[in-house]
C-alpha angles and dihedrals in degrees: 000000000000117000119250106256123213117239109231095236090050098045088044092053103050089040082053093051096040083047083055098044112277112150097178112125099225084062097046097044089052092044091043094044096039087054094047088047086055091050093050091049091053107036100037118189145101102235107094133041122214116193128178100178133247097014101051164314138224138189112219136141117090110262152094108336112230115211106186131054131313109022113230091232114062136177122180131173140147120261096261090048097050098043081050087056099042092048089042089237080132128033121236086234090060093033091070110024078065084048091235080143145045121202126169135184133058088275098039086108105116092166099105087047090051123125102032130235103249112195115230108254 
């Protein structure tokens, strides 16, 4: 089954409402997936999984493809930080050094992928 895909006017504009306060989770599901989906259009792969529970999870970063369980390369992260780190409002460096995420795995570096490339709606 294909994934839903986020339209960029939608996605902009959720990522603009949750960047001007909105806390509402339809917002910040469609802000935190369309991001991810960004992420996963510009950085394809299948090495690394990034998860921000409970909105989402992608799998980017050119590499060996894992098949069972857990994957070897792991980001996780809550929906605030994520959104920081995809608008480049947080560095990857101070994200985790205030272990606001967790990444494991050689490839879990998402440092030169942040901030993400948006698309203009």
């Amino acid at each position: 089954m294909p994934r839903r895909t986020i339209d960029a006017a939608e996605g902009a504009a959720a990522l603009a409402a949750v960047q001007g306060g909105a806390t509402d989770r339809t917002s910040t599901a469609t802000a935190v997936r369309w991001t991810l989906q960004v992420l996963a259009d510009t950085v394809p792969g299948n090495s690394v999984e990034v998860r921000v529970p409970p909105y989402g999870a992608v799998q980017a970063v050119p590499g060996p493809r894992h098949t069972r369980g857990t994957p070897p390369n792991v980001v996780e992260t809550d929906a605030a930080t994520w959104i920081a780190l995809a608008t480049g409002a947080i560095s990857w460096a101070e994200a985790v050094g205030a272990a606001r995420v967790t990444a494991s795995g050689s490839r879990a570096d998402l440092a030169p992928f942040l901030p993400v490339r948006l698309p203009r709606a």
